[in-house]
Every structure is written in C-alpha cells, then in structure tokens.
VEXVEX-626089 format. One record per residue: x, y, z of N, C-alpha, C in turn. Coordinates in nm, 4 decimals. Example, Ala and Ser with C-alpha at 12.3 -4.5 7.8 and 13.67 -1.06 7.14 Angstrom:
<lumfis>
[lumfi [1.3190 -0.5690 0.7800] [1.2300 -0.4500 0.7800] [1.3200 -0.3300 0.7800]]
[lumfi [1.2850 -0.2250 0.7080] [1.3670 -0.1060 0.7140] [1.2900 0.0030 0.7870]]
</lumfis>
This chain:
<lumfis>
[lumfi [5.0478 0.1918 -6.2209] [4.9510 0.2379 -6.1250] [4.8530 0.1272 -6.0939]]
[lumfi [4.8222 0.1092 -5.9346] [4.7368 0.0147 -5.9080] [4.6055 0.0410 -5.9372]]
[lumfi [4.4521 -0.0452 -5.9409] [4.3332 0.0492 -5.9006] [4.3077 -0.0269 -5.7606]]
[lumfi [4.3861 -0.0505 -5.7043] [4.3628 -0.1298 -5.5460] [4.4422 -0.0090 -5.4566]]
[lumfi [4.3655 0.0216 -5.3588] [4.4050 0.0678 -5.2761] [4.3966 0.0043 -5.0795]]
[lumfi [4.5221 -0.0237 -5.0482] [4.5345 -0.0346 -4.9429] [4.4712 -0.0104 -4.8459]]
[lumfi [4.3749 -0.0864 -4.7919] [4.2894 -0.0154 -4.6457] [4.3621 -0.0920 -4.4987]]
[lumfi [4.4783 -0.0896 -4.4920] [4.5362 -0.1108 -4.3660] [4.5469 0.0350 -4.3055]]
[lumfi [4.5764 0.1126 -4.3620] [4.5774 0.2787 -4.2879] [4.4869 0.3640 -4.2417]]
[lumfi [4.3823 0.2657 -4.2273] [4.2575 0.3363 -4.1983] [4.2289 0.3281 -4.0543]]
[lumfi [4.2753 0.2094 -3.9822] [4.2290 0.1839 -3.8311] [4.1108 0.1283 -3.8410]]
[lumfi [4.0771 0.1286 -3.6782] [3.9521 0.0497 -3.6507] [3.8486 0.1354 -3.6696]]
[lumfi [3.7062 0.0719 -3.6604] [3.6489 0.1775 -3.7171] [3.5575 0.1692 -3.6125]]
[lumfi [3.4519 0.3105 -3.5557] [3.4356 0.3324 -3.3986] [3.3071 0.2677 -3.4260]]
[lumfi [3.2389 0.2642 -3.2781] [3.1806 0.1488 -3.2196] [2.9965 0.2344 -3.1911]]
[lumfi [2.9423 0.1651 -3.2913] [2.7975 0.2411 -3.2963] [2.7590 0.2352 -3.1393]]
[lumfi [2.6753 0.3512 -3.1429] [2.5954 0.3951 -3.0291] [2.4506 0.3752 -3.0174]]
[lumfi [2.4445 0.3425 -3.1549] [2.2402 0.3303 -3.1883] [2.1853 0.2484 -3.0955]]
[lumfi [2.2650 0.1723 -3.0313] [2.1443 0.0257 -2.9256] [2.1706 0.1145 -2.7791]]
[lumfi [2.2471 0.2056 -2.7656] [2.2657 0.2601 -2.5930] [2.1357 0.3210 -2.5823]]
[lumfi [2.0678 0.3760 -2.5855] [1.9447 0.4482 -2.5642] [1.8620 0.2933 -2.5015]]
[lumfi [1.8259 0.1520 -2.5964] [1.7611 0.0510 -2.5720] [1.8528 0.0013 -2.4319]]
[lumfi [1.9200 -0.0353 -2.4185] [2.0415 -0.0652 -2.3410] [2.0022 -0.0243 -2.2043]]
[lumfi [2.0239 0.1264 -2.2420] [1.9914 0.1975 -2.0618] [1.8031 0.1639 -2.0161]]
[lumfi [1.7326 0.1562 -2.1195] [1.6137 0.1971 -2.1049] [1.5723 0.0367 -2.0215]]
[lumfi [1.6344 -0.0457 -2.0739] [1.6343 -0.1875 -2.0358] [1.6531 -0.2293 -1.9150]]
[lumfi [1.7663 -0.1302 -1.8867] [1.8381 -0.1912 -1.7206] [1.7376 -0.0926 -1.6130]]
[lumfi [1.7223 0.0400 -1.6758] [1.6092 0.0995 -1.6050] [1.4823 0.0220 -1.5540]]
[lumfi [1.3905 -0.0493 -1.6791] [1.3070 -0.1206 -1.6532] [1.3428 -0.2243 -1.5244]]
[lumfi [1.4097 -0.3206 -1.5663] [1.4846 -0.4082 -1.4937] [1.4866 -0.3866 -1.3162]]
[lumfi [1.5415 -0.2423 -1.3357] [1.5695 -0.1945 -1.1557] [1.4321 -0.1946 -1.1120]]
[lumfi [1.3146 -0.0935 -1.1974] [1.1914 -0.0561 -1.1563] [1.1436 -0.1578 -1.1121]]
[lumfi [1.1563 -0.3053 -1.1531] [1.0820 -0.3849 -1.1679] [1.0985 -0.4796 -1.0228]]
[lumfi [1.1938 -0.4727 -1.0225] [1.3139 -0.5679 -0.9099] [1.3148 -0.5051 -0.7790]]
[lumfi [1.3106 -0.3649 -0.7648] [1.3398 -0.2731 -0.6481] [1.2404 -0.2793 -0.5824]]
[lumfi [1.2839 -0.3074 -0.4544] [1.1060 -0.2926 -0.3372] [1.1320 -0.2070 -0.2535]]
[lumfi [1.0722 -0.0874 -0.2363] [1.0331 -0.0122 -0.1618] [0.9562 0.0160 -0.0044]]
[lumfi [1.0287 0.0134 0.0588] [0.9657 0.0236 0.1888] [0.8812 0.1528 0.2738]]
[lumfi [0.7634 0.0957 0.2810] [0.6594 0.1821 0.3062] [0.6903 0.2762 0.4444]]
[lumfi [0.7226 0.1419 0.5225] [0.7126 0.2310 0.6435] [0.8949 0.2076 0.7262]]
[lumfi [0.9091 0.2847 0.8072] [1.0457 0.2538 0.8876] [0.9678 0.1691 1.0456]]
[lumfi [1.0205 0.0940 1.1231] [0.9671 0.0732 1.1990] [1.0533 0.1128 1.3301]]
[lumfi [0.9802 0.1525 1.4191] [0.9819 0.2137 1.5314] [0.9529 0.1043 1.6415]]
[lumfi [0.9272 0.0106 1.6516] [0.9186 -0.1079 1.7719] [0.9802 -0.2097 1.7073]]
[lumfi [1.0394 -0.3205 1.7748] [1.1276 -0.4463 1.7394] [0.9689 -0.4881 1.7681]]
[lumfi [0.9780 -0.6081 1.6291] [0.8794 -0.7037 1.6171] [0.9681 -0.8313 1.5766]]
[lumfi [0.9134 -0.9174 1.6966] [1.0000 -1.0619 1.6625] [0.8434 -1.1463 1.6175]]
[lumfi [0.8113 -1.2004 1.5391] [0.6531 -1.2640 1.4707] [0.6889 -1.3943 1.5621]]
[lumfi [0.5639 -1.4184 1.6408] [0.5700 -1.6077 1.6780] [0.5314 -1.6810 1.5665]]
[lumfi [0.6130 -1.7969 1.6008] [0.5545 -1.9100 1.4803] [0.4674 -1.9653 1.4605]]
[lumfi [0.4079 -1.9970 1.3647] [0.2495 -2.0677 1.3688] [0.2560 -2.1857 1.2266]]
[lumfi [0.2476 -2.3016 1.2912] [0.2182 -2.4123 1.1370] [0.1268 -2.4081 1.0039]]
[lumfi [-0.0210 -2.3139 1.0737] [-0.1042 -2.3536 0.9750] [-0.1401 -2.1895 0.9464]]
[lumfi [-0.0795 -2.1414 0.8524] [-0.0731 -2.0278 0.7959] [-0.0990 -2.0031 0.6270]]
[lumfi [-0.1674 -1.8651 0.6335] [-0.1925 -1.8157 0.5104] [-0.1510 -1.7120 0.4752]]
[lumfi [-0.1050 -1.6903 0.3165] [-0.1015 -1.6033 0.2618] [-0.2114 -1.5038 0.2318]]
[lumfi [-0.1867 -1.3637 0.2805] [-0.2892 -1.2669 0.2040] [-0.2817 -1.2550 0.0574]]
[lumfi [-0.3987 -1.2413 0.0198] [-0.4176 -1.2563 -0.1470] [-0.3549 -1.0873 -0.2592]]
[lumfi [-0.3904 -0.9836 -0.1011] [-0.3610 -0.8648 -0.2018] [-0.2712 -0.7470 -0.0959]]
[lumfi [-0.2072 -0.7644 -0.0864] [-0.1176 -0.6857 0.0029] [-0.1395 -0.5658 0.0262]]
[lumfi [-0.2157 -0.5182 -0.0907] [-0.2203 -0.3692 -0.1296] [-0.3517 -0.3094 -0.0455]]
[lumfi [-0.4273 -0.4182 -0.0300] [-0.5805 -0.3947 0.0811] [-0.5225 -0.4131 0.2299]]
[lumfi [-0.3651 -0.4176 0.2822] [-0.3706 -0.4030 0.3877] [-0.3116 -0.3188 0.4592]]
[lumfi [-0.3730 -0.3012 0.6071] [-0.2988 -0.1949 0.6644] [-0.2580 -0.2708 0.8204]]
[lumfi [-0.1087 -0.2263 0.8738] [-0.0208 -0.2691 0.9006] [-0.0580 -0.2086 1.0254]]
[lumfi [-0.0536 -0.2812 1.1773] [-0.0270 -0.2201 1.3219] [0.0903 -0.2673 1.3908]]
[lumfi [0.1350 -0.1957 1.3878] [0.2468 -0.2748 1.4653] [0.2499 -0.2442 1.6726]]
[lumfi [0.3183 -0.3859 1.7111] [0.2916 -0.3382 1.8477] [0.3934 -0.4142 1.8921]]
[lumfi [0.4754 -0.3484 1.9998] [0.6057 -0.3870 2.0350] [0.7383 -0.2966 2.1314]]
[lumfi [0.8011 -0.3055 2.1764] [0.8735 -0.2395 2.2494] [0.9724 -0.1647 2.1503]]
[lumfi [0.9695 -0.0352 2.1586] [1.0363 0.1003 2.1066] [1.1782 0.0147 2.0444]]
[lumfi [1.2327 0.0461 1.9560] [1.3556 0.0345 1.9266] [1.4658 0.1313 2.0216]]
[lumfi [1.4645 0.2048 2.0303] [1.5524 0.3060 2.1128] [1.4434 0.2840 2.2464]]
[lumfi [1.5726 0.3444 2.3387] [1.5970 0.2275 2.4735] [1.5289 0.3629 2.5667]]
[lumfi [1.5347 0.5251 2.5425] [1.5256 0.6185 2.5711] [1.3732 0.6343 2.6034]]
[lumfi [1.2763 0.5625 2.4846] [1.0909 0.5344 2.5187] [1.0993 0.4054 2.6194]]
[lumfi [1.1488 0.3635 2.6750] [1.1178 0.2379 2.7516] [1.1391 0.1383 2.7276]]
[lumfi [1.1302 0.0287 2.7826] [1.0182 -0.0900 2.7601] [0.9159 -0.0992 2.7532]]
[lumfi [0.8637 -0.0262 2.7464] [0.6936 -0.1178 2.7455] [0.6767 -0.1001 2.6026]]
[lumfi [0.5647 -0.2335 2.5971] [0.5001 -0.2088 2.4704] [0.4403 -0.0761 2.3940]]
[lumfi [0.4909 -0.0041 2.2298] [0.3729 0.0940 2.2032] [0.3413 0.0630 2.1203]]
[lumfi [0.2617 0.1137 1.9908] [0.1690 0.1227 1.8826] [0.2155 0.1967 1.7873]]
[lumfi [0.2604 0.1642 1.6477] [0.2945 0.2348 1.5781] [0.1856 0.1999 1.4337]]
[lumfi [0.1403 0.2792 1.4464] [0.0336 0.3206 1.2615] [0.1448 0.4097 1.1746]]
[lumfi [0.1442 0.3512 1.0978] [0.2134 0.4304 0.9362] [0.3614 0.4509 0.9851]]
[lumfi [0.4000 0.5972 0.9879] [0.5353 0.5992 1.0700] [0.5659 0.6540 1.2161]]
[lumfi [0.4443 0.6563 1.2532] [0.4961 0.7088 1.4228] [0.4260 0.6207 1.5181]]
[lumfi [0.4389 0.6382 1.6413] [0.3691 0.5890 1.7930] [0.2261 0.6623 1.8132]]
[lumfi [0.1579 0.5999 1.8151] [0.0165 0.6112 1.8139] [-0.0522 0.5329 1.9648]]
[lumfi [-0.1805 0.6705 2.0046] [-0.2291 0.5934 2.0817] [-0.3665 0.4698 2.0733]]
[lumfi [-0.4057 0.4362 2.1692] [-0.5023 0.3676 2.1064] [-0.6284 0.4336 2.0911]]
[lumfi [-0.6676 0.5445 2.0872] [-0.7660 0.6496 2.0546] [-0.7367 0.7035 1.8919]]
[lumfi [-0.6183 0.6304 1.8517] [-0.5666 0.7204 1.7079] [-0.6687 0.6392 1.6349]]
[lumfi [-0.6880 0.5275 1.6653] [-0.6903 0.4049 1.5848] [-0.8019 0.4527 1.4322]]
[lumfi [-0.9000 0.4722 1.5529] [-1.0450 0.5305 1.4406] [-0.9875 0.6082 1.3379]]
[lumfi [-0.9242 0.7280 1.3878] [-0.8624 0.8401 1.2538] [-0.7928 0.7588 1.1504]]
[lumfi [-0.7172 0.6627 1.2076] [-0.5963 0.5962 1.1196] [-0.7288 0.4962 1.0246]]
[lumfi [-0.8266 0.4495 1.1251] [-0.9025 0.3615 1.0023] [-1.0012 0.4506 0.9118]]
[lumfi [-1.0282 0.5706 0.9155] [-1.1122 0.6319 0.8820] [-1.0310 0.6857 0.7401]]
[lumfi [-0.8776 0.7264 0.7389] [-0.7884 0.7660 0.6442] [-0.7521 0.6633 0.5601]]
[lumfi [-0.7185 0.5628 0.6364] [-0.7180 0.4180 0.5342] [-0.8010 0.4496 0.4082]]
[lumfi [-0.9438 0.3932 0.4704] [-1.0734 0.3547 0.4120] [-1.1123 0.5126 0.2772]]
[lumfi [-1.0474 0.6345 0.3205] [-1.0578 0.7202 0.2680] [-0.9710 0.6785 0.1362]]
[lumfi [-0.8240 0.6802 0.1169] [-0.7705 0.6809 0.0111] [-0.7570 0.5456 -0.0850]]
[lumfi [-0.8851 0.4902 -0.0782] [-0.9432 0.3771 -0.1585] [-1.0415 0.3541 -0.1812]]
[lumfi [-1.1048 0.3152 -0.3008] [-1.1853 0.3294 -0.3878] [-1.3503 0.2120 -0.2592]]
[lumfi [-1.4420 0.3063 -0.3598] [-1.5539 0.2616 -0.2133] [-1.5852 0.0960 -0.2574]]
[lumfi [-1.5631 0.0679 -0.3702] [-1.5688 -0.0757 -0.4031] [-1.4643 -0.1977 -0.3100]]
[lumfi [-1.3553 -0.1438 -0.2605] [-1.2356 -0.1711 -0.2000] [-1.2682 -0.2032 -0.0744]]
[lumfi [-1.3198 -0.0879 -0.0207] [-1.3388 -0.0682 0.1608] [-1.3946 -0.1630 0.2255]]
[lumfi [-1.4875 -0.2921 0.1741] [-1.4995 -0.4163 0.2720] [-1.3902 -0.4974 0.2569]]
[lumfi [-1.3195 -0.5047 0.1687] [-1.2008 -0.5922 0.1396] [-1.0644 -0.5386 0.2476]]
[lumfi [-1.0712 -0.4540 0.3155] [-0.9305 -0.3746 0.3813] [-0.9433 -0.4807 0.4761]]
[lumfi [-0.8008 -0.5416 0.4894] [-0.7422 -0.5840 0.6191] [-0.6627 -0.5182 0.7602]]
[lumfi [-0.6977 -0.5722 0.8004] [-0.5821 -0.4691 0.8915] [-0.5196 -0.5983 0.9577]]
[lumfi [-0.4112 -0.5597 0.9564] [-0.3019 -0.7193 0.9997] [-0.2022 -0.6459 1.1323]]
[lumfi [-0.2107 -0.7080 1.2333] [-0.1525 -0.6910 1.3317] [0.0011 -0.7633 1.3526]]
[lumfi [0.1419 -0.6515 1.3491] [0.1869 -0.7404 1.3778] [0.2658 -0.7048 1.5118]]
[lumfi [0.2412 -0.8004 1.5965] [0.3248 -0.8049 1.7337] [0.4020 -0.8814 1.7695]]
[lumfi [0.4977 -0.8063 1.8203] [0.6135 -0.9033 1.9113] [0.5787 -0.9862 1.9565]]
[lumfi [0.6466 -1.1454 1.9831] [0.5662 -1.2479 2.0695] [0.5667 -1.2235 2.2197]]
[lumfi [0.6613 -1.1604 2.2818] [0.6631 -1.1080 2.3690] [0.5706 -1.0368 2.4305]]
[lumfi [0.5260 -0.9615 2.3604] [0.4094 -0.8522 2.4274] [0.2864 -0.8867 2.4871]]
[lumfi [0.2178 -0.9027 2.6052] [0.1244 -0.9152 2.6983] [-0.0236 -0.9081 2.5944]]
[lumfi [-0.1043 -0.9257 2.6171] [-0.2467 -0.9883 2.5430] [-0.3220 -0.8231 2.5832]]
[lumfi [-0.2820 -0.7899 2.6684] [-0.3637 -0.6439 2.7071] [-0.3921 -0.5284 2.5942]]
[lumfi [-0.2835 -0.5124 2.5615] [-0.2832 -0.3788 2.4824] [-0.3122 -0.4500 2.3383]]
[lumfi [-0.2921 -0.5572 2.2562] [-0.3637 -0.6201 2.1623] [-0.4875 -0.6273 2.1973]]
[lumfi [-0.5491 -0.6612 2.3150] [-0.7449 -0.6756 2.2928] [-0.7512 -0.5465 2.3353]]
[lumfi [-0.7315 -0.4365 2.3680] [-0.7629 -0.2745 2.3946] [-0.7343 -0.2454 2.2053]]
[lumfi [-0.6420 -0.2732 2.1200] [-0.6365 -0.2530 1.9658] [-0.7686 -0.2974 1.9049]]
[lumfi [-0.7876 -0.4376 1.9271] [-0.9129 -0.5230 1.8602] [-1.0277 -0.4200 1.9121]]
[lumfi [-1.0475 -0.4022 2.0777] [-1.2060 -0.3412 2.0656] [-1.1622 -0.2308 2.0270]]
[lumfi [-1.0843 -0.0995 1.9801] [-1.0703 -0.0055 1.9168] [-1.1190 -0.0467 1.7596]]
[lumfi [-1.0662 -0.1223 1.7154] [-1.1250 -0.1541 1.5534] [-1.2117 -0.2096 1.5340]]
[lumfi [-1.2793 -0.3115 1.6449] [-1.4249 -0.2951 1.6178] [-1.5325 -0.1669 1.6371]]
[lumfi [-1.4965 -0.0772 1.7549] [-1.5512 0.0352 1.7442] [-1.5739 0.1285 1.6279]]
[lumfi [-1.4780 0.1175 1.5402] [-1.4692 0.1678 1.3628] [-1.4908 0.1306 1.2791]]
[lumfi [-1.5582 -0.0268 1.3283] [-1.6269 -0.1458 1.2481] [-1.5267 -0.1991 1.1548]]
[lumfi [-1.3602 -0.2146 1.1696] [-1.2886 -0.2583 1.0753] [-1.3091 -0.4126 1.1788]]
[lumfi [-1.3677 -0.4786 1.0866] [-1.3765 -0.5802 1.1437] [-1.3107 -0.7353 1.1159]]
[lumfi [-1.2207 -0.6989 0.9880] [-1.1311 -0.8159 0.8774] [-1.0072 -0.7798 0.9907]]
[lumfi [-0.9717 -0.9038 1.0463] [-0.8166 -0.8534 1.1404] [-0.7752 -0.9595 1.0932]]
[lumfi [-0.6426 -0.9159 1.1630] [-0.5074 -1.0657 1.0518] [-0.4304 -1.0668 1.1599]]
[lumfi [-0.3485 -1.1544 1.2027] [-0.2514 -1.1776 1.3057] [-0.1406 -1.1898 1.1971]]
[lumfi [-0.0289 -1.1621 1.1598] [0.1130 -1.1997 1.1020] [0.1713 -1.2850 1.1974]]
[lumfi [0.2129 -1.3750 1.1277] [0.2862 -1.4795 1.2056] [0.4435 -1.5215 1.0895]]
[lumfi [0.5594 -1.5765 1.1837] [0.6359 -1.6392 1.0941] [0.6332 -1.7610 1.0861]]
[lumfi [0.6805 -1.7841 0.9373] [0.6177 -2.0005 0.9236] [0.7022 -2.0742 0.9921]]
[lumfi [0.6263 -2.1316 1.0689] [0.6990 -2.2487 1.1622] [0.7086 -2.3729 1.1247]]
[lumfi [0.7888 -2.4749 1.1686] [0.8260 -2.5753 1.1204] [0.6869 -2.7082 1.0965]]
</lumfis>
C-alpha cells in the first residue's frame, strides 16, 4: 500500500471570482470618467469663423450657450433663429432665459456667468446686436464670441 496518492484525477481547479466585483467596479469608474455628455441637441447649423488670437474659458460650467444660425431642417427656412437650451427662442426670451440661468447658481457665482455666443459665420450682424442689446437689458454683461482656432 502506497501513502501517496495520485492527484492527476482531480482536474483543473475553477477560477476564483473574488477580484470580479473590483473588476466591474473599475471599468464602471473608467466609463463615468471618460463619457461626455451632451447638454444640449442643436437645432441651427453653426459653422464658428476662425480667429488667431483666441482664448480659452477658464470654467465651462459658468457658461451659458446662444446659439444663432439657420434651422437644421429645411421646413423653418433659411433665415437665421435663436436657440437657448433646447428650443428656438425669441429675442424677448432672452431676459427669462438669463434670469433662470442666474437662478440655478449659487449667488457667489452670478457675476462670474458668461454667456458665449455661438454663430454661424454666415449670419448677418443684425440679429446678433438685437441679442447683445437684449443682454444688456438683463445686465448680463460678460459676452464671449466662440470662435474656431485658426491658423
């Protein structure tokens, strides 16, 4: 009689699970972290003109976005419209839209809000200075032009 016993008949032996919990929790992080989210859908084609001597905004999160530009669907026209947040806005909205801004941020915040315009290069100078004296009328008076970097 042997006291050795043979462990070839045993097979492989199965494959711990203890690190899958860290594993998933990891790649989760990972996505959260990586994934950007888009605020708004846009409703006008905006082509940005180029400009050489350009800056970065410091806090993205203090700004609020106008867009102005000819409708994507062909059914509103051509002409230039105005879109705040996700719809077509007139230029009488403007005040409400800056008044809601300025609302869901802290009162330490509210001189720091930008409001950054961005328009098609295309679009006529009219309905941009009818926007500007609308936001000075609401005293948002920090404006930003968006531009794309040019050579």
């Amino acid at each position: 009689m042997s006291r050795f016993k043979d462990n070839s008949s045993k097979g492989t032996p199965a494959i711990s699970t203890a690190s899958l919990p860290d594993i998933i929790f990891m790649l989760l992080f990972f996505f959260m972290v990586t994934t950007v989210m888009r605020e708004v859908d846009l409703l006008v084609k905006v082509t940005l003109p180029e400009a050489t001597e350009t800056t970065k905004l410091e806090d993205k999160a203090l700004v609020d976005y106008i867009y102005i530009g000819p409708p994507q669907s062909k059914a509103l026209g051509t002409e230039p419209l105005m879109q705040l947040n996700d719809q077509f806005a007139k230029i009488e909205e403007i005040d409400a839209w800056v008044k809601a801004g300025e609302e869901r941020r802290e009162e330490v915040l509210k001189p720091k809000i930008t409001r950054s315009l961005k328009v098609d290069k295309e679009t006529a100078m009219k309905i941009v200075t009818d926007v500007k004296q609308e936001l000075r009328k609401s005293n948002a008076l920090k404006i930003n032009y968006s531009t794309a970097q040019g050579r």
